[in-house]
C-alpha positions as CSV (number, residue, x, y, z in Angstrom):
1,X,-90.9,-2.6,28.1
2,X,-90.6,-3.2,24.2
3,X,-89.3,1.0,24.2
4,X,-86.3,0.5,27.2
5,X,-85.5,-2.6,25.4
6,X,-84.9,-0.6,21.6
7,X,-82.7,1.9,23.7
8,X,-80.6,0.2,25.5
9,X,-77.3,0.9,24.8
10,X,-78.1,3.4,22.4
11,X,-76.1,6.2,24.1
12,X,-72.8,4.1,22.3
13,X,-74.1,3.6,19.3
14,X,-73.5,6.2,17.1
15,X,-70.4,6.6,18.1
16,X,-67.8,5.9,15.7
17,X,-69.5,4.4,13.3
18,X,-69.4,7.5,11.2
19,X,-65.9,7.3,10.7
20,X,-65.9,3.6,10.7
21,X,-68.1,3.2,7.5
22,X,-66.7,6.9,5.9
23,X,-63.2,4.8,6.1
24,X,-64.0,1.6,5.1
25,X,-67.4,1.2,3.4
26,X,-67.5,-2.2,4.2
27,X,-69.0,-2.9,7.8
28,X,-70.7,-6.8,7.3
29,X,-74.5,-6.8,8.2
30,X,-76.4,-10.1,10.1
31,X,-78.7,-11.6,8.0
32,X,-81.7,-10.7,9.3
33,X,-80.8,-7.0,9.8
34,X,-82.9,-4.1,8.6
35,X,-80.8,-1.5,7.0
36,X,-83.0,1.8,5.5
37,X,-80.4,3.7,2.9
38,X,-81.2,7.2,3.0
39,X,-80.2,10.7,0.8
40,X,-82.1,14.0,0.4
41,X,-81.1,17.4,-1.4
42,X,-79.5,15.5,-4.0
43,X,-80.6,18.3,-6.4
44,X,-79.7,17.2,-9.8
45,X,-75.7,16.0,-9.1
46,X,-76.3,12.5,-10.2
47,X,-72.5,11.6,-10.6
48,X,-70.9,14.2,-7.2
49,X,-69.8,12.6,-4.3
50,X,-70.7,8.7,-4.1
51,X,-72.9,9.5,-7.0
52,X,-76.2,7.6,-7.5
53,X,-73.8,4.7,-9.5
54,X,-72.0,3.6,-6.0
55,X,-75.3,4.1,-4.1
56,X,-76.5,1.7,-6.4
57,X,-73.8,-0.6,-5.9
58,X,-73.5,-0.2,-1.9
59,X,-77.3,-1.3,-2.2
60,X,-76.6,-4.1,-4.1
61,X,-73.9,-5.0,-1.6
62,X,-76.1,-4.3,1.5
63,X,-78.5,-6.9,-0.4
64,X,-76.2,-9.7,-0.8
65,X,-76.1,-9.6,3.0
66,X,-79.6,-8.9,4.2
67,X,-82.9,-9.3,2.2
68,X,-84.2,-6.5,4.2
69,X,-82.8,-3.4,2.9
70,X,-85.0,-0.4,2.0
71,X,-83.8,2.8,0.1
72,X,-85.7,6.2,0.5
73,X,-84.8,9.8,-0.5
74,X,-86.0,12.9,1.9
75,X,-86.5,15.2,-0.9
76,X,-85.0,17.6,-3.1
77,X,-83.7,15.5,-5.8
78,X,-85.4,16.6,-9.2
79,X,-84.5,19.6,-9.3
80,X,-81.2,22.3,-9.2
81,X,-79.0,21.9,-12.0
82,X,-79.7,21.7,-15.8
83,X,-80.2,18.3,-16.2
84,X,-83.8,18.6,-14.2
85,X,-84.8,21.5,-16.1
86,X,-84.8,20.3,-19.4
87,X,-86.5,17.3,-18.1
88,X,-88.4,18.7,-16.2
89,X,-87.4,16.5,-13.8
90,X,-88.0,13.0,-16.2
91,X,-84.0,12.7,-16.2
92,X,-83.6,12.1,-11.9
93,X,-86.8,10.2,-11.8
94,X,-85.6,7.8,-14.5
95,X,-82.1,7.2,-12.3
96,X,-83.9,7.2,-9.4
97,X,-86.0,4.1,-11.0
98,X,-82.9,2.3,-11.6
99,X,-81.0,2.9,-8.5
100,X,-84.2,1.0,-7.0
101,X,-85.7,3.8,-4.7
102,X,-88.2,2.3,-2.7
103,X,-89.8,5.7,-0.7
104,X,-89.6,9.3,-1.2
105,X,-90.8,12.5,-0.1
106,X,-91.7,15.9,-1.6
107,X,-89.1,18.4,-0.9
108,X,-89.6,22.1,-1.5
109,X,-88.0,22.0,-4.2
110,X,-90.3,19.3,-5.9
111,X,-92.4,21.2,-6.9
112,X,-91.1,23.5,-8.9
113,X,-92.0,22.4,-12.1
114,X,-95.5,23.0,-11.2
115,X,-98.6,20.6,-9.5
116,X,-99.0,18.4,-13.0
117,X,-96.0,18.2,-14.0
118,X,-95.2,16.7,-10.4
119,X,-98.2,14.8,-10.4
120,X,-96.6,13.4,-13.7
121,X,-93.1,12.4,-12.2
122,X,-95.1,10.6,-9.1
123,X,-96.6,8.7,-11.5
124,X,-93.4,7.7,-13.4
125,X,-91.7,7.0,-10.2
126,X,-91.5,3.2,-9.1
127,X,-90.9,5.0,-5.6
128,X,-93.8,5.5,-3.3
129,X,-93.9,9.2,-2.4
130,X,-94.8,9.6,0.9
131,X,-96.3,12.9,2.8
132,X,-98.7,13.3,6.2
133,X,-99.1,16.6,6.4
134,X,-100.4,17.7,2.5
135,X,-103.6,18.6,2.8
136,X,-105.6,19.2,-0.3
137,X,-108.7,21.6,-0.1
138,X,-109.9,22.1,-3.6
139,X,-112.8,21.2,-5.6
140,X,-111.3,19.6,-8.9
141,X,-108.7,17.0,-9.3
142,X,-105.9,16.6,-6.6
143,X,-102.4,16.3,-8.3
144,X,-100.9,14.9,-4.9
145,X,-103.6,12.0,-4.9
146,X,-101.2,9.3,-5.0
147,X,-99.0,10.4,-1.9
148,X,-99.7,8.1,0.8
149,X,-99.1,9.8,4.6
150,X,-97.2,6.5,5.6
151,X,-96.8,2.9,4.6
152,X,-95.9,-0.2,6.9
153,X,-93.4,-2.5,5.5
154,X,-92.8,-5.8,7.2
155,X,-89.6,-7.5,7.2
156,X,-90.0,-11.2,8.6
157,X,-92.4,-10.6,12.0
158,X,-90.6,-6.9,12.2
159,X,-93.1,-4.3,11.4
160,X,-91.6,-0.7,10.1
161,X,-93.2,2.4,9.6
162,X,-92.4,5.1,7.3
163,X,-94.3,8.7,7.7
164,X,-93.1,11.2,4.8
165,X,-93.4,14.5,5.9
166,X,-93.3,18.0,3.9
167,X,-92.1,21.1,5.1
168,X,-94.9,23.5,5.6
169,X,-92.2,26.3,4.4
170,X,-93.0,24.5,0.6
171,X,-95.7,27.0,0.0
172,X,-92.5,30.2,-0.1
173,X,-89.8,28.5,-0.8
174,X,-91.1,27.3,-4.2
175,X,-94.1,29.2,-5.9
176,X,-97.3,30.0,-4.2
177,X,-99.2,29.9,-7.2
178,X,-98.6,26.5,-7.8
179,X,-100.9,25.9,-4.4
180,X,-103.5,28.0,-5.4
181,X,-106.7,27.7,-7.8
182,X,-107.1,29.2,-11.3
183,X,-108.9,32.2,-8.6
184,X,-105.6,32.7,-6.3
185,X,-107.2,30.5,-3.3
186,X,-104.8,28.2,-2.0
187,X,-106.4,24.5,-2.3
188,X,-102.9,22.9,-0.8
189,X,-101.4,23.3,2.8
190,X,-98.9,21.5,4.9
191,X,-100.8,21.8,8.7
192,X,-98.8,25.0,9.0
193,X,-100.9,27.3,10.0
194,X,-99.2,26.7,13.6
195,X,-96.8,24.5,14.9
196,X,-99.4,22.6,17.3
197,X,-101.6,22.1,14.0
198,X,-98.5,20.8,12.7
199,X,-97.2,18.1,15.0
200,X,-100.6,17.2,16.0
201,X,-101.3,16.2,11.8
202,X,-97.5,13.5,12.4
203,X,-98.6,12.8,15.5
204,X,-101.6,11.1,14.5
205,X,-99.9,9.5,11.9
206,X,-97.6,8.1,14.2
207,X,-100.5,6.4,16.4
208,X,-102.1,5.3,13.3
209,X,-98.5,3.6,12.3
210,X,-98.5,1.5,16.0
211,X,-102.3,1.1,15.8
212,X,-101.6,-0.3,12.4
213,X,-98.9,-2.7,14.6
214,X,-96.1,-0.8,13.5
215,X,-92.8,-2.2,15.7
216,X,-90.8,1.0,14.9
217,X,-91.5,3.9,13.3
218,X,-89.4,6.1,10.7
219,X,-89.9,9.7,9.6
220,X,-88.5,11.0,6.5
221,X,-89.0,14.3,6.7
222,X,-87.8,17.4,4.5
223,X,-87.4,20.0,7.1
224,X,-84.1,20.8,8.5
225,X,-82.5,22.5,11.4
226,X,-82.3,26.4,10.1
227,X,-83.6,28.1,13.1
228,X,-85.5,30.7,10.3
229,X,-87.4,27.7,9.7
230,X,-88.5,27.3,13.2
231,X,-91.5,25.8,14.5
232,X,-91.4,23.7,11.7
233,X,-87.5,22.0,12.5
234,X,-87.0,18.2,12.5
235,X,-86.1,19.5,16.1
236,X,-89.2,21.1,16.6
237,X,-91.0,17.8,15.7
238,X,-89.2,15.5,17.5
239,X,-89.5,17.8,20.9
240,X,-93.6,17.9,20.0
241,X,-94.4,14.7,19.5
242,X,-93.7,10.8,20.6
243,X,-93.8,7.4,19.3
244,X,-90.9,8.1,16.5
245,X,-88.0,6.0,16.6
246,X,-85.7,7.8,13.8
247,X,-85.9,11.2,11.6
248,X,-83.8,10.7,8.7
249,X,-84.1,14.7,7.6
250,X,-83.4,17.1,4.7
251,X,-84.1,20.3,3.4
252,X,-81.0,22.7,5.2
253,X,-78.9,20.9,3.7
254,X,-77.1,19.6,7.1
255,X,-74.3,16.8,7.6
256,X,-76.1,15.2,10.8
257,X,-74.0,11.5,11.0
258,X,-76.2,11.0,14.7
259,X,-77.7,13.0,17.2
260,X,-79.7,12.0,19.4
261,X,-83.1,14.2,20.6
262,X,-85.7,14.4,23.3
263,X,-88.9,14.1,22.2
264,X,-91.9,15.1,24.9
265,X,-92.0,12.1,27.2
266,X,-88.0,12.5,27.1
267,X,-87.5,9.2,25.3
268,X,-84.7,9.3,23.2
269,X,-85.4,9.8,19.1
270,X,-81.9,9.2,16.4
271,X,-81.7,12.6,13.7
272,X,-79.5,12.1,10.8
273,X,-79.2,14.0,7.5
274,X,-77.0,13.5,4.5
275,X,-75.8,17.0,3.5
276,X,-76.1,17.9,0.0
277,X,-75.8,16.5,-3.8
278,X,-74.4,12.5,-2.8
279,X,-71.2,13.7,-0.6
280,X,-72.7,10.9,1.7
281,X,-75.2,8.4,1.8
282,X,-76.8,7.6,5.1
283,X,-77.6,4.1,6.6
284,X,-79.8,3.9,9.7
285,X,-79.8,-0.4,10.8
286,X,-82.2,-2.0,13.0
287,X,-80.9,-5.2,14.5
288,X,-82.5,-8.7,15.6
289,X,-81.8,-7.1,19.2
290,X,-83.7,-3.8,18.7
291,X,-81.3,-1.6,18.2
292,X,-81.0,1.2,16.2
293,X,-77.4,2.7,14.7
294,X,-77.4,5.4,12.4
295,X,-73.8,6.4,10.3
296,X,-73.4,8.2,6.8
297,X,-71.1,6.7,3.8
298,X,-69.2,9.0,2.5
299,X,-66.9,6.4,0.1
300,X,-67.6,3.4,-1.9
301,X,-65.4,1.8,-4.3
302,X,-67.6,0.2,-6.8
303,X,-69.6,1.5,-9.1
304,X,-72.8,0.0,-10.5
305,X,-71.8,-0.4,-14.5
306,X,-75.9,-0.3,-15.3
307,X,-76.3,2.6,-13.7
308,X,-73.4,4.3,-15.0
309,X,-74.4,3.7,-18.6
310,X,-77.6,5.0,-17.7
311,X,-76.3,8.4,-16.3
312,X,-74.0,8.6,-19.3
313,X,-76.7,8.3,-21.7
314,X,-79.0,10.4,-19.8
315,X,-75.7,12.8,-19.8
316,X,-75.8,12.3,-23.7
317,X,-79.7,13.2,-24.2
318,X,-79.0,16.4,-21.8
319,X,-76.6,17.4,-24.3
320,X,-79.1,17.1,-26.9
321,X,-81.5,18.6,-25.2
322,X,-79.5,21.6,-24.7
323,X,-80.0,22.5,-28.2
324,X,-83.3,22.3,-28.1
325,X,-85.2,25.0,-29.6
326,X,-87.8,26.7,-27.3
327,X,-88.5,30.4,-28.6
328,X,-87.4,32.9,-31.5
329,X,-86.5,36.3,-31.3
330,X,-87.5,38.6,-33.8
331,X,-84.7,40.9,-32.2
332,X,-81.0,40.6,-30.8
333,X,-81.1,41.2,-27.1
334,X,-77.6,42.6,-26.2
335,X,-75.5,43.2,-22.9
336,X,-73.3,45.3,-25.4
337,X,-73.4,48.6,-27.4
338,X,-73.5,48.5,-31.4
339,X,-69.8,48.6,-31.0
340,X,-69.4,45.7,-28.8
341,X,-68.6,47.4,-25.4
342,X,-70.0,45.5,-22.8
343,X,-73.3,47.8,-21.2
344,X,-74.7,45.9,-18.8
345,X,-72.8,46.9,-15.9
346,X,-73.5,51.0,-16.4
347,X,-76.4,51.2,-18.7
348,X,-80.0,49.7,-19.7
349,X,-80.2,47.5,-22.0
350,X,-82.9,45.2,-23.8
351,X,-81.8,42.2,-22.6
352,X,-81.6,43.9,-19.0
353,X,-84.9,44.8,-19.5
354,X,-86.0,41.2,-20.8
355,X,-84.3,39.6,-17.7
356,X,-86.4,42.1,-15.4
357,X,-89.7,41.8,-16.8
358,X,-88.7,38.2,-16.7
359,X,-88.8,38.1,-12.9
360,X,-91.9,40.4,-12.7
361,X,-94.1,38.9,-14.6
362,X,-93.5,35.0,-13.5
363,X,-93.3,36.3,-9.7
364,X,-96.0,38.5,-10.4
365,X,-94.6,41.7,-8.5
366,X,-94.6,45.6,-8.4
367,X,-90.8,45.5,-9.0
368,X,-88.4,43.5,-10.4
369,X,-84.4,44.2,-10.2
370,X,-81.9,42.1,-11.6
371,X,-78.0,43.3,-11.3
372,X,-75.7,43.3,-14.2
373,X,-73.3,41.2,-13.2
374,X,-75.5,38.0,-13.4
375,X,-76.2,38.7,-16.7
376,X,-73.7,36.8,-19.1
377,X,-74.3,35.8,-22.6
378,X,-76.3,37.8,-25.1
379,X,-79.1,35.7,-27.3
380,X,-79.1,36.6,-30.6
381,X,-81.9,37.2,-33.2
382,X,-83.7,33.8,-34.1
383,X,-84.1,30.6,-32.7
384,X,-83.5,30.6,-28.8
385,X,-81.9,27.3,-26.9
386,X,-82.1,25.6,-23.5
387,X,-78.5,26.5,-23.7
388,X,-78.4,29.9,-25.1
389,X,-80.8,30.8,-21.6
390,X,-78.6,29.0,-19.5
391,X,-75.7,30.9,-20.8
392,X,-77.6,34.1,-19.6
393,X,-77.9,32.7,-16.2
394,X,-75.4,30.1,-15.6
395,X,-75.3,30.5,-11.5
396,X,-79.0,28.6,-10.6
397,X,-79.4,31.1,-8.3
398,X,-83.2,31.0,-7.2
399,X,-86.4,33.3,-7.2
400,X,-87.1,35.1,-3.9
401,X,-89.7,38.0,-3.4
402,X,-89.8,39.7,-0.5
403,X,-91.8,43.0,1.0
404,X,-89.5,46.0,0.7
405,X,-90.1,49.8,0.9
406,X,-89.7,52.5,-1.6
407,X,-86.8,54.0,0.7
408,X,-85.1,50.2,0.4
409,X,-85.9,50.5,-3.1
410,X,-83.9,53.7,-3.4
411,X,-81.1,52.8,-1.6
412,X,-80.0,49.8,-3.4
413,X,-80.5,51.5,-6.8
414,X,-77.8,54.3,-5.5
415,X,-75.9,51.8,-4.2
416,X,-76.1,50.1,-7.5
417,X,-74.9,52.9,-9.6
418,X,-71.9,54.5,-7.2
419,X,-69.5,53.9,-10.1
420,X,-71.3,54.9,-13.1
421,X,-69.6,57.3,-15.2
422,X,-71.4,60.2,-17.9
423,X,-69.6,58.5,-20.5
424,X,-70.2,54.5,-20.5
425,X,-66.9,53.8,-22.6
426,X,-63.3,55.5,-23.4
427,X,-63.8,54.3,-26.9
428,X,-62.5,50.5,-26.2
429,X,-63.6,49.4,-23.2
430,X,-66.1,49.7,-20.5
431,X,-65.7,52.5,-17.7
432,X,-68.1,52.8,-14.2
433,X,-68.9,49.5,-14.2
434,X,-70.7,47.8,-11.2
435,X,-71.5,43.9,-10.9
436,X,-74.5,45.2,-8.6
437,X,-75.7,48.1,-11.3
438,X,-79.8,47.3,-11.5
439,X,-81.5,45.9,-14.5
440,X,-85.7,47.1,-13.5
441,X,-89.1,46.3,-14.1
442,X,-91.9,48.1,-12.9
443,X,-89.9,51.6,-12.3
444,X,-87.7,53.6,-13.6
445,X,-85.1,56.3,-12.3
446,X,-82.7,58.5,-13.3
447,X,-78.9,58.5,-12.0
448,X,-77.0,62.3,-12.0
449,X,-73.5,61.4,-12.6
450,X,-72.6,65.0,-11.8
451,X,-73.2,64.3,-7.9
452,X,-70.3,62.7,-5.9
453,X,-71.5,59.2,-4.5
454,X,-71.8,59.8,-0.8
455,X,-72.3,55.9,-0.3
456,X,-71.2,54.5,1.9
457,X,-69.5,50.6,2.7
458,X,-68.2,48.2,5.1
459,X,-64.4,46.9,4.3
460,X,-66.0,44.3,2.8
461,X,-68.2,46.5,0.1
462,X,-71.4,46.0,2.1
463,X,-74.2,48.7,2.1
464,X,-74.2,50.7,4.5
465,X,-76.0,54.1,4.3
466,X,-76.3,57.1,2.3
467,X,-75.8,61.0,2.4
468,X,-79.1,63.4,1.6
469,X,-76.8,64.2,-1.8
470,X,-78.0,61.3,-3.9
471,X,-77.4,60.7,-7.3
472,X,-80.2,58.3,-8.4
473,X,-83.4,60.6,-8.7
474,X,-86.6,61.0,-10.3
475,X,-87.5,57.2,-9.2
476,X,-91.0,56.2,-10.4
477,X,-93.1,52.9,-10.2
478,X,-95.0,51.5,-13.1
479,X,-99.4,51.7,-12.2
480,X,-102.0,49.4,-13.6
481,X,-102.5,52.0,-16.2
482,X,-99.3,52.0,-17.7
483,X,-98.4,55.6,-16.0
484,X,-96.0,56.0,-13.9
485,X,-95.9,57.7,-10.1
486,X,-93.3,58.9,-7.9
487,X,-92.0,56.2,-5.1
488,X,-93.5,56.0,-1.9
489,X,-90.3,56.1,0.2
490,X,-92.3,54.3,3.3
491,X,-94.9,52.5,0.7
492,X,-94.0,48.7,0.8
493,X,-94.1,47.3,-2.4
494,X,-93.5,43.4,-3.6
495,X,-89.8,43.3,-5.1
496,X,-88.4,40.1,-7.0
497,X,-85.3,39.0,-7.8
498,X,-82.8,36.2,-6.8
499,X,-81.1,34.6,-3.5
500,X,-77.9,35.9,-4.3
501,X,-79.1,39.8,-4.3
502,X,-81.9,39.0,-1.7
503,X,-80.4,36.6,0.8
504,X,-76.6,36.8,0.4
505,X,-76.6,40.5,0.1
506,X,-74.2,39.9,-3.6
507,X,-72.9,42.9,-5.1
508,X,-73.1,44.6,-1.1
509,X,-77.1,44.9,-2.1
510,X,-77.9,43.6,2.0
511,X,-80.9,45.8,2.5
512,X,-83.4,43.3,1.6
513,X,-82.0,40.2,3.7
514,X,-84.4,40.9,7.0
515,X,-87.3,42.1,4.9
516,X,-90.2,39.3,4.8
517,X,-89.8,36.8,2.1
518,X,-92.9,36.1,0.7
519,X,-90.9,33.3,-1.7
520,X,-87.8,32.0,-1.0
521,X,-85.7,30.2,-3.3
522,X,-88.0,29.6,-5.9
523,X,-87.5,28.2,-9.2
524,X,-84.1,28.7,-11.0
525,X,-83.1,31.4,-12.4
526,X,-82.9,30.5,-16.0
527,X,-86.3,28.5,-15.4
528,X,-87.6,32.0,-14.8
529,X,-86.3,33.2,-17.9
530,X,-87.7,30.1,-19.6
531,X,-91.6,30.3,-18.1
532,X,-91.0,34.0,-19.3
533,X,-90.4,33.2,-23.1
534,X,-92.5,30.1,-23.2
535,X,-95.7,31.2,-21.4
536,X,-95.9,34.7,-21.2
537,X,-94.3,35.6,-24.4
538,X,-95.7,32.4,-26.4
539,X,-92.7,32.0,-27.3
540,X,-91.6,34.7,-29.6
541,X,-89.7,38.2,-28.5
542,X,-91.4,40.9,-30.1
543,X,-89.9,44.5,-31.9
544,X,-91.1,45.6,-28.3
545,X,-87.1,44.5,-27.4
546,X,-85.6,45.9,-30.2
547,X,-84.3,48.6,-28.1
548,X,-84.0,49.4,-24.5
549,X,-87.2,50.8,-22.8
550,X,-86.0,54.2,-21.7
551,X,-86.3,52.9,-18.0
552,X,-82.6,54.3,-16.6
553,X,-81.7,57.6,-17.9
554,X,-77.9,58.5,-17.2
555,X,-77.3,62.3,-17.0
């Protein structure tokens, strides 16, 4: 049989040649070999690791000794660093272009610059996005149109099938309104409304691909391993389905060079993923004998000249671009006193506020808290910069929401302002500051310096619990009406912020990491502040931030 034949021999081929190609770079290819050069999660770090200029010369190299060579990205590559936000992704799509991506697929991340704007980039890309399993329900135009579920490429009499598939975890871990309809109905899904729907979707792909006379058949797929995002794991798929050959994977980030996976008639299917931003390139070969060998690069000693221009003039524009103009303030907004003393760390402040209604209003949530300590630059009064927000929030950490309650609520806001002191200064510097004291919107709270913090921590400064003495009283959520209303301690409200509060716990703020996260690493942080300024505020911050909005009263 055409399958025992592919396999044979198999169980020897990914060994070593991981480290052979990570050492040498330079393993010679027969002529009529197929060799498919993968990457995924790229995200933005055009010149890390091998860097898009040595992928682009390890193609070329590849090419002078096959004609059949085929380059595809698994997703994740527009977006998360600077460069793709003030592009809006136009910066990585160009590079991409150059480096001579032939498919791609729409990571998570993908679409965070919203449904047109993606629908722009496909259009822009010479790559052929690729994606089974997006389903579009609506009534008006469909942005994804031009994503095809799979496309057959032949090299010589070999037929080769590549499926792009989408993880259904898209919808949370970038913004759900970008799915939805001008009426909140979502017009977009990813067959995820169970894992059966969802293998059943590739797995009729797949038999279209070998009805189509498909000889082998490739998935690129932006799912990962995580087990959080179980059903929907390249693991999960493989175990579900039948007729793949290969998964080249991305999306948790994983350094897979070959493993090898069951699927359900217990033939054997290759996995491989690349990691993260370029630290390898992957190469999966199919030779004249039908067999399959999958290994990563993780060194190349040329560089691609044309594409290295291109990066450094892109490099140039993003400089430019960082002093681009996008809002004006009518108002200084301030981490410090009138004195200078920094304030962020043990008092409100406008630009506290700013950054909090910030995340509330884009995530469209009860409550928004933001801690001090990832608040860094002030912006002054008049015209505002790409690089004046980035200074603000220079981490990228990424929107999350979650469902909390009131009592969670509470306990991270005393856990938040343990240290803070009556006074907020000796006169010259600082006193009772907290990295983790909370910058809020959508309540506000009072904090009794006179009571003794009965928090209390791991050795490593993680929450832990608290005494029935608290400090932090008087804790009241913002209504429709503009009143306020004492918190519900076993209410659950909708709470925003970012990963490194919600998911890492930073600042020893861990009592939202098992609640339910309705989205999970979002958009950028500074992107937040950005949609914040340009769509919501038109552009312009009002008197309304002249001074702090009386939401945390010290006693």
């Amino acid at each position: 049989m055409q399958i025992k034949r592919r396999w044979q021999g198999l169980h020897w081929l990914c060994i070593c040649i991981f480290i052979l190609v990570l050492l040498s770079g330079c393993q010679q290819q027969a002529a009529d070999d197929i060799v498919v050069l993968y990457t995924n999660d790229v995200h933005c770090a055009v010149d890390a690791g091998i860097g898009y200029a040595g992928l682009s010369a390890y193609k070329q190299w590849m090419e002078e000794q096959t004609p059949y060579v085929t380059l595809v990205d698994c997703g994740d590559a527009v977006q998360g660093d600077v460069i793709g936000t003030v592009s809006q992704g136009a910066y990585l799509t160009e590079i991409m272009n150059a480096v001579g991506y032939d498919f791609a697929v729409l990571g998570n991340h993908e679409f965070n610059y919203g449904m047109e704007r993606l629908a722009e980039l496909i259009s822009q890309a010479d790559a052929v996005y690729l994606g089974c399993n997006i389903c579009y329900t609506g009534d008006g135009e469909n942005q994804l149109a031009a994503v095809q579920p799979y496309e057959i490429v032949s090299y010589g009499d070999v037929q080769v099938g590549f499926i792009g598939v989408s993880t259904p975890e898209s919808i949370v871990k970038s913004s759900p309104a970008y799915f939805m309809d001008q009426s909140g109905n979502f017009i977009y899904d990813f067959y995820g409304e169970t894992g059966e729907a969802f293998y059943a979707q590739v797995q009729q792909t797949v038999d279209d691909c070998r009805a189509e006379g498909a000889d082998y058949v490739i998935v690129l797929s932006h799912l990962g391993i995580d087990e959080v995002s179980a059903p929907f794991r390249s693991t999960d798929l493989i175990a579900n389905t039948s007729g793949i050959d290969a998964v080249l994977d991305g999306h948790s980030h994983s350094v897979i060079p070959c493993d090898v996976v069951a699927n359900c008639q217990g033939e054997k299917v290759l996995l491989s993923s690349t990691g993260s931003s370029l630290q390898y390139i992957g190469r999966l070969v199919i030779t004249a004998a039908g067999n399959l060998q999958v290994g990563l690069i993780g060194n190349f000693p040329d560089r691609d000249e044309e594409t290295e221009a291109l990066i450094q003039e892109i490099q140039s524009r993003y400089q430019e671009d960082l002093q681009q103009v996008i809002a004006y303030s009518d108002v200084e907004l301030t981490t410090a006193s009138d004195d200078g003393i920094r304030l962020i760390r043990n008092r409100e402040t406008n630009l506290g506020d700013f950054c909090a209604d910030a995340y509330r209003a884009v995530a469209d949530v009860d409550i928004a808290l933001v801690n001090g300590g990832g608040i860094r630059a002030d912006l002054s009064a008049g015209d505002i910069t790409y690089g004046d927000i980035i200074a603000v929030h220079p981490y990228g950490n990424t929107l999350c929401v979650v469902e909390t309650t009131g009592q969670q609520i509470v306990d991270a806001l005393e856990m938040g302002s343990r240290f803070t002191t009556k006074d907020s200064s000796d006169g010259v510097n600082a006193v009772g500051e907290n990295g983790g004291f909370l910058q809020v919107a959508g309540l506000k709270y009072t904090i009794d310096t006179s009571v003794e913090s009965t928090v209390e921590t791991t050795a490593e400064g993680m929450y832990v619990s608290c005494g029935s003495n608290r400090r932090v009283k008087d804790v009241q959520i913002l209504q429709e009406d503009g009143s306020y209303a004492p918190i519900d301690l076993e209410q659950t409200y909708t709470l925003a912020s970012h990963s490194f509060l919600i998911k890492q716990g930073g600042d020893g703020l861990n009592m939202f990491m098992n609640d339910p996260l309705l989205v999970d690493e979002g958009m950028s942080d500074y992107q937040i502040l950005i949609d914040y300024l340009t769509l919501d505020l038109n552009g312009e911050v009002g008197e309304n931030y002249r001074q702090s909005q009386g939401r945390i009263t010290v006693l």
